[in-house]
C-alpha positions in Angstrom: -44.0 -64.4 -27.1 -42.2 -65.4 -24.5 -38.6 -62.8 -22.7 -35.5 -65.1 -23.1 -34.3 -64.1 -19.5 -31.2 -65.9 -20.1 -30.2 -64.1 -23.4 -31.8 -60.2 -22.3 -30.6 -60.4 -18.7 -26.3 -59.9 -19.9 -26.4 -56.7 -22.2 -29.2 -55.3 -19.7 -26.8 -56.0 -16.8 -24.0 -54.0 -18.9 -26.3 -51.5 -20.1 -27.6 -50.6 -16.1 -24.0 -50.6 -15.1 -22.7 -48.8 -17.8 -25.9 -45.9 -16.7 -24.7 -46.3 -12.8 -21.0 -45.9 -13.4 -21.9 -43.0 -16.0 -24.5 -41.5 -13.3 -21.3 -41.7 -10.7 -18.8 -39.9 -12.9 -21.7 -37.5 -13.9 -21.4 -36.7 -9.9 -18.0 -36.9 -9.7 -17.3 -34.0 -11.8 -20.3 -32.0 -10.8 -18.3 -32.0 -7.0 -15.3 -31.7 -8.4 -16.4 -28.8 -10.9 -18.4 -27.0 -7.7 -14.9 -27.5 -5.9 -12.7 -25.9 -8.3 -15.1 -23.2 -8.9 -14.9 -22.5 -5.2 -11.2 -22.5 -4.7 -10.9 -20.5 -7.7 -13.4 -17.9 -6.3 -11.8 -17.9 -3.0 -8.4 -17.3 -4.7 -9.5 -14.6 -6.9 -11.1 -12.6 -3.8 -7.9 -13.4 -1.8 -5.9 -11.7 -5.0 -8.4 -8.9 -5.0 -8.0 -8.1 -1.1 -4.4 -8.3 -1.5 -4.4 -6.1 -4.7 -6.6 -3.7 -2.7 -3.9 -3.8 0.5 -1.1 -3.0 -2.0 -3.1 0.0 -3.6 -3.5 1.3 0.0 -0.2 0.9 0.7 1.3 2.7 -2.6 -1.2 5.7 -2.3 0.2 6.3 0.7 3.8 5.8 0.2 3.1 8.0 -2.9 1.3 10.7 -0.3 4.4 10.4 1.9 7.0 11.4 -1.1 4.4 14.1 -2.6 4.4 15.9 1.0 8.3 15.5 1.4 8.4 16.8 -1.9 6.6 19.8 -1.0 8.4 20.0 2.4 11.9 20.1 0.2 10.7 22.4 -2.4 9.5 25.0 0.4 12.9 24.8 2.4 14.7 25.2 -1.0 12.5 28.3 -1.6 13.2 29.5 1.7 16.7 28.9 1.4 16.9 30.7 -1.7 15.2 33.9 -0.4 17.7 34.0 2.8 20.7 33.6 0.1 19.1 36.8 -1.7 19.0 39.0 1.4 22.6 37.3 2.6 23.7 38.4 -1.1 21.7 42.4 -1.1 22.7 42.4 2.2 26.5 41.5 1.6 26.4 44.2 -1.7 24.6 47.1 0.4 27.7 46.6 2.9 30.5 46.7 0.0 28.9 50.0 -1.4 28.2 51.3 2.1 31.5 50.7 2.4 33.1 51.8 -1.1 31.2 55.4 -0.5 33.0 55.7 3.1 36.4 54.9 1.2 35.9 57.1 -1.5 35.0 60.3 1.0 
């Protein structure tokens, strides 16, 4: 039994360039998958250090208002209390001066 060259040698041509050109896009999309995985990576840690930079950031905005919060409170407080001796003050005085009147 003898190979008909002429007859096998056109589908195996097709067949071994079909496998190359499939071997190609195999690789092709293995670089290109490795690629996008890498960008993707890259942008996601680039997200995360910027997420991270804006948490810093808030925490201490938020530490800035909580102290000049507490800063305001106080001088309120303060306030307050100088109103209430102003005020016992100003009514000792009327009385003081209602008893010299009155005498």
């Amino acid at each position: 039994m003898e190979i008909q060259w002429a007859e096998v040698l056109p589908p195996l041509s097709v067949i071994v360039t079909v496998l190359l050109m499939w071997w190609r896009l195999d690789n092709k999309i293995e670089s290109t998958s490795k690629a996008l995985d890498d960008k993707i990576e890259d942008t996601r840690k680039a997200l995360d250090d910027k997420i991270e930079d804006t948490r810093r950031v808030l925490d201490d905005k938020i530490e800035g208002v909580r102290i000049a919060s507490e800063t305001a409170h106080q001088s309120i407080r303060d306030d307050l209390c100088d109103l209430k001796v102003t005020t016992a003050t100003i009514k000792t005085d009327v009385e003081w001066l209602k008893n010299d009147r009155q005498q």
